[in-house]
C-alpha beads as a LAMMPS data file, in Angstrom:
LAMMPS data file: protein, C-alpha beads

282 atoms
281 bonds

1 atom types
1 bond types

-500.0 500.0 xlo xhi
-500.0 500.0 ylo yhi
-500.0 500.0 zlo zhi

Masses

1 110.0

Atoms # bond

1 1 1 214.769 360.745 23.970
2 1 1 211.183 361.719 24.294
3 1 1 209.068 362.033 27.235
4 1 1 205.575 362.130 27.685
5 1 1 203.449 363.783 31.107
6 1 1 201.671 361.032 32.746
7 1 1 199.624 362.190 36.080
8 1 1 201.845 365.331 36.259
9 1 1 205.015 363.298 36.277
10 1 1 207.368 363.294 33.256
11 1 1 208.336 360.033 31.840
12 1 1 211.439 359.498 29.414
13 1 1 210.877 356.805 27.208
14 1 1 212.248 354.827 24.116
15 1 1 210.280 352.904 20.864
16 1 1 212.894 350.473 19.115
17 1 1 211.880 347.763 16.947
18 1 1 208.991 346.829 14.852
19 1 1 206.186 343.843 15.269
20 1 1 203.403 344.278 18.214
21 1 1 204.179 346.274 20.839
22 1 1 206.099 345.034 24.224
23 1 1 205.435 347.134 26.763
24 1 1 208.950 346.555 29.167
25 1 1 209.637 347.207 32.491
26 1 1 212.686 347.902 33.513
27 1 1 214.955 346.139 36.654
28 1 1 217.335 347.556 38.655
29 1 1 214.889 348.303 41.926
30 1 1 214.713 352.030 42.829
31 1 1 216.795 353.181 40.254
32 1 1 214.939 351.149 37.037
33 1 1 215.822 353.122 33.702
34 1 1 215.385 352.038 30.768
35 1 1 219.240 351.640 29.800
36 1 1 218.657 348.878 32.675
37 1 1 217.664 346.505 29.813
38 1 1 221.378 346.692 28.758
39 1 1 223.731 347.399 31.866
40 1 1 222.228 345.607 34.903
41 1 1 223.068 341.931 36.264
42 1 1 221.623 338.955 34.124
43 1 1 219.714 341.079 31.363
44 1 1 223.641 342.756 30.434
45 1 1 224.644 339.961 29.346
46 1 1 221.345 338.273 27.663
47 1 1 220.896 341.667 25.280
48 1 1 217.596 340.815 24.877
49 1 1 216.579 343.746 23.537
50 1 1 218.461 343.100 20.437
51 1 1 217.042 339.606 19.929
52 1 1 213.453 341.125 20.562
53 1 1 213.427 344.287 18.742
54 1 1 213.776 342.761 15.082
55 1 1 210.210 340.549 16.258
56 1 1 208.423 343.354 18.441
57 1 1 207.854 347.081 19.265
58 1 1 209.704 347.360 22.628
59 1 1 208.157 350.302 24.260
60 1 1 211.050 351.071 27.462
61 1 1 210.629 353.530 29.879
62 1 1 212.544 355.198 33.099
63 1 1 210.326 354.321 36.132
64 1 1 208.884 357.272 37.850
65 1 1 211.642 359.167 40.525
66 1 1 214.400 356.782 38.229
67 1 1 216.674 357.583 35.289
68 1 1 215.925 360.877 33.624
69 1 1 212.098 360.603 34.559
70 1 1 210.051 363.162 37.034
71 1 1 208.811 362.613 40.344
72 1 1 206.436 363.725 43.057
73 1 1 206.924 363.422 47.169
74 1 1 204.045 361.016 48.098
75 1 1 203.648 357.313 49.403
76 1 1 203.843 356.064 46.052
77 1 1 202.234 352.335 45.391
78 1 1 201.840 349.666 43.144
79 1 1 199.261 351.507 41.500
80 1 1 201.084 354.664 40.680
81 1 1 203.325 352.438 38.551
82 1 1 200.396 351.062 36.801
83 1 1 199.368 354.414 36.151
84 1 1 202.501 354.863 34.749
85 1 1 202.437 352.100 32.159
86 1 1 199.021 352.325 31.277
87 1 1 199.225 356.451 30.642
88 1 1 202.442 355.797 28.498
89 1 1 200.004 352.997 26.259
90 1 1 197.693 355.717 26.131
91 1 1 200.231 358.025 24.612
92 1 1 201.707 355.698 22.183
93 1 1 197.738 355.022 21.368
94 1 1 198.446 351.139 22.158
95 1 1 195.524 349.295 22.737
96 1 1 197.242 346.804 24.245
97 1 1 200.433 345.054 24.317
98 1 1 202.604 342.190 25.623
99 1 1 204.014 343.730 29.180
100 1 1 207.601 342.186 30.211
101 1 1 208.833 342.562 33.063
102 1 1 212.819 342.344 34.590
103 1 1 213.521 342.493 38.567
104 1 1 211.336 344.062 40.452
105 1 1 209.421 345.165 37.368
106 1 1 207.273 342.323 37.261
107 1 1 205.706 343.048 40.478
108 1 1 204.245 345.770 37.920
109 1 1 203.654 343.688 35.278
110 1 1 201.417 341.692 37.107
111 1 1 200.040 344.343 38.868
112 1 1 198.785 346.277 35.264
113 1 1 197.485 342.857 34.309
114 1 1 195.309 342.229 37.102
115 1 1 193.967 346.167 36.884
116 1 1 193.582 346.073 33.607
117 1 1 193.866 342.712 32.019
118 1 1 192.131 343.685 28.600
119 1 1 195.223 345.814 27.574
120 1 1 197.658 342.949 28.463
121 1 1 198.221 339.952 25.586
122 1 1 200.797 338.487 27.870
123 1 1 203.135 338.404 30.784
124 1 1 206.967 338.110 30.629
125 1 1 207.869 337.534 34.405
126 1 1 211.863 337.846 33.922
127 1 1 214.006 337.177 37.636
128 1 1 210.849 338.221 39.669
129 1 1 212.159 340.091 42.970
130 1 1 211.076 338.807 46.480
131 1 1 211.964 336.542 49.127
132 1 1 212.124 336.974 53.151
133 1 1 215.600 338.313 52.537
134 1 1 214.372 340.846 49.696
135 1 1 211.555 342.244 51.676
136 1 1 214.255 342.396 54.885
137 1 1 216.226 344.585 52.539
138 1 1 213.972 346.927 51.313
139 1 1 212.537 347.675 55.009
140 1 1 216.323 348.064 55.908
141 1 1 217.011 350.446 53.049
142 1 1 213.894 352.557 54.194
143 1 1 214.892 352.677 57.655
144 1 1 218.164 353.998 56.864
145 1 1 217.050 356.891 55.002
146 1 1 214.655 357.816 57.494
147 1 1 217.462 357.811 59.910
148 1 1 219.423 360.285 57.973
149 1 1 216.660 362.545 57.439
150 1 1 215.547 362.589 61.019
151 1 1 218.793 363.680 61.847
152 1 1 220.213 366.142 58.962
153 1 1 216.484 367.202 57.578
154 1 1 215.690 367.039 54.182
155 1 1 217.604 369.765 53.076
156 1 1 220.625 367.431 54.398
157 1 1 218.915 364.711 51.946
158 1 1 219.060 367.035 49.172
159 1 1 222.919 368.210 49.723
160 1 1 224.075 364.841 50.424
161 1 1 222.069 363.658 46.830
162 1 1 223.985 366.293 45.069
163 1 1 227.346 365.955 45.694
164 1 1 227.221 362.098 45.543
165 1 1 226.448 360.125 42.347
166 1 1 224.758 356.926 43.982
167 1 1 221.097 355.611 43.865
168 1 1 218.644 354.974 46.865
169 1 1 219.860 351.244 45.573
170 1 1 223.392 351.453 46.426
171 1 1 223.346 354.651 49.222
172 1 1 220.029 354.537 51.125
173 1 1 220.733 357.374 53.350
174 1 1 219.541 359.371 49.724
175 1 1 216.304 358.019 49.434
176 1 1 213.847 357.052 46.404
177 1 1 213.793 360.971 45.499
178 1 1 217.508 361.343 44.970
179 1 1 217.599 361.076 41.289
180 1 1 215.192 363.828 40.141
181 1 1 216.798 366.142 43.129
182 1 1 219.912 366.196 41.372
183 1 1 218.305 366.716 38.008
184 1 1 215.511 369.322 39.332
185 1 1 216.088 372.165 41.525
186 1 1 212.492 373.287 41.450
187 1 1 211.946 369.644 43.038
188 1 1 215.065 369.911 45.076
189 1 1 213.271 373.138 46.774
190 1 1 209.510 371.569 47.527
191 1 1 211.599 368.094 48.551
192 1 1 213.650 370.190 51.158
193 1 1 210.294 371.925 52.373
194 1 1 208.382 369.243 52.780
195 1 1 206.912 369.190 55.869
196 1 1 209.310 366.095 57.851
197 1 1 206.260 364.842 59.857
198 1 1 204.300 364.037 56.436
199 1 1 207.468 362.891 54.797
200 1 1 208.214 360.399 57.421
201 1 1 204.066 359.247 57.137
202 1 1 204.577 359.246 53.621
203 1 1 208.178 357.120 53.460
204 1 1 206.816 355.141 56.119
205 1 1 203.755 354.110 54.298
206 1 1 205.844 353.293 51.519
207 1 1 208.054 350.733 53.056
208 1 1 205.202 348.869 54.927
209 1 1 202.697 348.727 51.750
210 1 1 205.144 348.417 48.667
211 1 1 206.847 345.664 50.764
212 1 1 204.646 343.714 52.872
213 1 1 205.131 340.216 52.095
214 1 1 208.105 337.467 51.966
215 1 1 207.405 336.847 48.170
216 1 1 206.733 338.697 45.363
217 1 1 205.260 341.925 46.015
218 1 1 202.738 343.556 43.863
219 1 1 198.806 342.187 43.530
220 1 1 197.101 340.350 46.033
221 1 1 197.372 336.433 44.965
222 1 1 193.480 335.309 44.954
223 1 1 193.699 338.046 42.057
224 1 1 196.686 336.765 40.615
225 1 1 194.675 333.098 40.812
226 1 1 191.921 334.684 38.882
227 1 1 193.850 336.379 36.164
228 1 1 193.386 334.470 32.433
229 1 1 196.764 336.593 31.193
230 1 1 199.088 333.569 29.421
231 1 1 202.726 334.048 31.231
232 1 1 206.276 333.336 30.900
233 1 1 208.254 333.042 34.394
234 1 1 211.808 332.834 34.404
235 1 1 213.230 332.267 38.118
236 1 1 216.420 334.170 39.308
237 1 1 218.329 332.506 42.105
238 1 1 220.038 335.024 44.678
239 1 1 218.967 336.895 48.093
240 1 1 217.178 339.845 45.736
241 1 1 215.344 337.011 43.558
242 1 1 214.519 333.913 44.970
243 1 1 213.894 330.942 43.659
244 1 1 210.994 330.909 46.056
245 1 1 209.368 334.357 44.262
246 1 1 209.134 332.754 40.848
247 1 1 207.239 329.467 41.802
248 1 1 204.858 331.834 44.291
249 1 1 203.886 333.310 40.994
250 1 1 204.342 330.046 38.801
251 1 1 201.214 328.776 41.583
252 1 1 199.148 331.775 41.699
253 1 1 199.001 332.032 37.947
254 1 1 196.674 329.207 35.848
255 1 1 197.652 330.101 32.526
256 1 1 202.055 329.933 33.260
257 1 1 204.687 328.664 31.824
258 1 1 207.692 327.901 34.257
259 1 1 211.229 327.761 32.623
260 1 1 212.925 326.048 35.282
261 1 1 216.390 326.832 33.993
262 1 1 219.037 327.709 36.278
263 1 1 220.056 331.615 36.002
264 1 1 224.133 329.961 34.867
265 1 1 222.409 328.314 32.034
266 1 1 220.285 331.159 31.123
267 1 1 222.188 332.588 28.193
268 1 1 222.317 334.820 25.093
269 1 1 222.080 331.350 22.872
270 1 1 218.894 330.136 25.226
271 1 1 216.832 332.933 26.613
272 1 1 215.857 335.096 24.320
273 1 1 214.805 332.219 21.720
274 1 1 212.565 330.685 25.248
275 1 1 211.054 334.238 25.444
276 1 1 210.637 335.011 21.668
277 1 1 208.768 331.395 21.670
278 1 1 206.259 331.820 24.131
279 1 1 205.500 335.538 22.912
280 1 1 204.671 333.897 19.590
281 1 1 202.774 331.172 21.096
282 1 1 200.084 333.327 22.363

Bonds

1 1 1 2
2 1 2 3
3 1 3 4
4 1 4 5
5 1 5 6
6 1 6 7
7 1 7 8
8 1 8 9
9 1 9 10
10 1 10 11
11 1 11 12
12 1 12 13
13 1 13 14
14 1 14 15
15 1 15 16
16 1 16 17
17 1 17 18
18 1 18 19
19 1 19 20
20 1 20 21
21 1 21 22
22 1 22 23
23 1 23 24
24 1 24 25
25 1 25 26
26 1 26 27
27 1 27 28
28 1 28 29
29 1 29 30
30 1 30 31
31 1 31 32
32 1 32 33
33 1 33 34
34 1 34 35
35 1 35 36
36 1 36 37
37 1 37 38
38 1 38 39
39 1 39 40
40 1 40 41
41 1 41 42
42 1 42 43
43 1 43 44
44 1 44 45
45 1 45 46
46 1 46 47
47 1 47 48
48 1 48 49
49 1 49 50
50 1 50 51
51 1 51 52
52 1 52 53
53 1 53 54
54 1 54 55
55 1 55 56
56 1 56 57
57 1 57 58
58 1 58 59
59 1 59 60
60 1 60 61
61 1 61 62
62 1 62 63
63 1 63 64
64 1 64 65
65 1 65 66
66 1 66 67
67 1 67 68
68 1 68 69
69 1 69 70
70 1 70 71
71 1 71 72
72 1 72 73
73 1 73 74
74 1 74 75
75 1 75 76
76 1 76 77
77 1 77 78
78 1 78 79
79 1 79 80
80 1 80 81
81 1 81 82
82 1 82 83
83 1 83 84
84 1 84 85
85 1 85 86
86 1 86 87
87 1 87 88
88 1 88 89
89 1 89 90
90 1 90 91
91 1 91 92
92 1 92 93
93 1 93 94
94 1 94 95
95 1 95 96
96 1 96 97
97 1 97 98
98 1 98 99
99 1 99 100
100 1 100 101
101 1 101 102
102 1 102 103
103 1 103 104
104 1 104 105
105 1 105 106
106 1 106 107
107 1 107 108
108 1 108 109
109 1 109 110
110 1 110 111
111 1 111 112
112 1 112 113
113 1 113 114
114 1 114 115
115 1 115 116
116 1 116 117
117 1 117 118
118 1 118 119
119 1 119 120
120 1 120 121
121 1 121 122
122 1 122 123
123 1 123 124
124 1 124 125
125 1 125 126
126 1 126 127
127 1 127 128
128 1 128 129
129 1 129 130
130 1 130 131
131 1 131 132
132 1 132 133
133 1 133 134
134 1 134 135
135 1 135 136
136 1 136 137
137 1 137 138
138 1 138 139
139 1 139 140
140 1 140 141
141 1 141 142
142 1 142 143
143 1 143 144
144 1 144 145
145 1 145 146
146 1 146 147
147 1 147 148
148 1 148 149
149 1 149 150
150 1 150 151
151 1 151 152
152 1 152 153
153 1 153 154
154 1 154 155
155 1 155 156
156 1 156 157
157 1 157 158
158 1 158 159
159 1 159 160
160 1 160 161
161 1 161 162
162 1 162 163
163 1 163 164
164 1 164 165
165 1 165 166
166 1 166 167
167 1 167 168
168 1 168 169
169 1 169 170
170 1 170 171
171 1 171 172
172 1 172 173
173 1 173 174
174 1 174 175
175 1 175 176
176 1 176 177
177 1 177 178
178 1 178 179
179 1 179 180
180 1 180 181
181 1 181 182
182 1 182 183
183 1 183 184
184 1 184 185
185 1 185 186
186 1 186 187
187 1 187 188
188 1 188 189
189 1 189 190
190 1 190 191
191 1 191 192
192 1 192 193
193 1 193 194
194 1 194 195
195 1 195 196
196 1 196 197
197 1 197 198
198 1 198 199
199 1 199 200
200 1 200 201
201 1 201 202
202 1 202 203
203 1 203 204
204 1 204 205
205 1 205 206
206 1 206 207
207 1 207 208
208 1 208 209
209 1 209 210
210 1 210 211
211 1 211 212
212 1 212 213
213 1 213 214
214 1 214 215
215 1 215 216
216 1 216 217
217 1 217 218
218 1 218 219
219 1 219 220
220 1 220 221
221 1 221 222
222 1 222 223
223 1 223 224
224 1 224 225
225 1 225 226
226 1 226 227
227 1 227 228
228 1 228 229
229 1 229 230
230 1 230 231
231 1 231 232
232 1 232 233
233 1 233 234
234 1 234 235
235 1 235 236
236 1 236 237
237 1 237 238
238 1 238 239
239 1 239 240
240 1 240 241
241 1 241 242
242 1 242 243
243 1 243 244
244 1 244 245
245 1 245 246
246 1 246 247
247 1 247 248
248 1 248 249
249 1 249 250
250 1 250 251
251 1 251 252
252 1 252 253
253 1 253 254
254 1 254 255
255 1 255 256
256 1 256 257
257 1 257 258
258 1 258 259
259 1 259 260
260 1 260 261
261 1 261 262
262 1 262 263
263 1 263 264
264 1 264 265
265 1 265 266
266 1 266 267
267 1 267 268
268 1 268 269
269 1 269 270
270 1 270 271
271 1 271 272
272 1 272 273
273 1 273 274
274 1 274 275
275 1 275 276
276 1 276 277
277 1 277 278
278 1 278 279
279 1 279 280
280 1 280 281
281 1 281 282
């Protein structure tokens, strides 16, 4: 697959399909690729790709420090995944698209549309992570890699990432780095010399900022209340993706459309058609 440089950082993506472009990112947390679309939770069996591709240009992509995509040891923010999206329009030379959004992926979503809400046609707000136990999680999974590191160094990160096969998702102790350690070993040798007083800053930071609220996470919601960007939220209903998440968002957005559909009835006959719908309503 092809991958284009954004900000330094290489990005694998994937064009499939043919109609305006959909600009799609991906669930699955810290370890969002694009196959995500097809193998994770709800969206496996949905395949909405192959009800939306026939209709629209869906533009995937492997989050930064996720899939096959590059990395960089900072306290990464909302905003460096909005960097992300928008430098990967710029490469496709879209002017702007409809952005979608699965997991927490629409934390991004609505965080591009707020930055830059020119380039966005609409929002697709699909399972939108948060929740008090969510947030409780993420902190958790944070703390736990700091632990490890404190107490092995980060060369004991990057030996314990490459002889096991797991994401900072699933194995915390790995941390957010762990997939482009065991793909780089130019990274693997900068990671393991960082210095461990920055890194724990840096990690630190990241935790506290990217996760500082017991809803959805992302933009600030007096700009969320100000944003003119037609949406589509679709709630998810477990600890990761609260019911709770998707009508903070359904209230902080004026121009939404809440599917209130319960995730059991939320099918491959139902959900793409609801989403295919609104994208041609607007």
């Amino acid at each position: 697959m092809p991958a284009a440089v954004i900000d330094g950082i290489a990005t694998r993506y994937e064009v499939a399909g043919s109609g305006p472009p959909l600009l799609m990112f991906s669930p699955g947390g810290f370890d969002s690729s694009l196959e995500s679309w097809r193998t994770v939770g709800v969206y496996r069996r949905l395949r909405l790709l192959d009800h939306l591709t026939p209709h629209y240009t869906c533009i995937t992509f492997d989050r930064r420090e996720s899939g096959h995509s590059g990395g960089r040891v900072e306290r990464i923010s909302w905003a460096g995944y909005v960097a992300q999206g928008l430098g990967l329009l710029d490469h496709l030379n879209v002017a702007s698209a409809h952005l979608m959004g699965g997991c927490v992926g629409c934390s991004s979503v609505a965080a591009l549309a707020v930055a830059r809400p020119e380039r966005v046609l609409s929002m697709v707000l699909y399972s939108p992570a948060g929740g008090v136990a969510y947030r409780m999680k993420q902190h958790s999974r944070f703390t736990q890699h700091l632990a490890y590191s404190d107490k092995y160094g980060l060369g004991g990160v990057v030996a314990l990432a490459r002889g096991t096969v797991d994401g900072f998702s699933k194995d915390p102790r790995v941390g957010p780095w762990a997939g482009v350690i065991r793909r780089d070993a130019d990274f693997a040798d900068r990671y393991a010399g960082t210095d461990p007083d920055r890194y724990r800053i840096a990690v630190t930071g990241m935790a506290r900022l990217l996760f500082d609220r017991d809803t959805v996470p992302g933009p600030e919601p007096e700009d969320l209340l100000l944003l003119d960007v037609p949406a589509l939220i679709v709630p998810g209903q477990d600890d990761s993706h609260a019911p709770s998440a998707a009508r903070y968002l359904q209230e902080c957005l004026p121009h939404a459309q809440y599917w209130d559909v319960p995730v059991a009835e939320q099918t491959e006959e139902s959900a793409p058609s609801r989403v295919l719908e609104f994208l041609k309503s607007v």
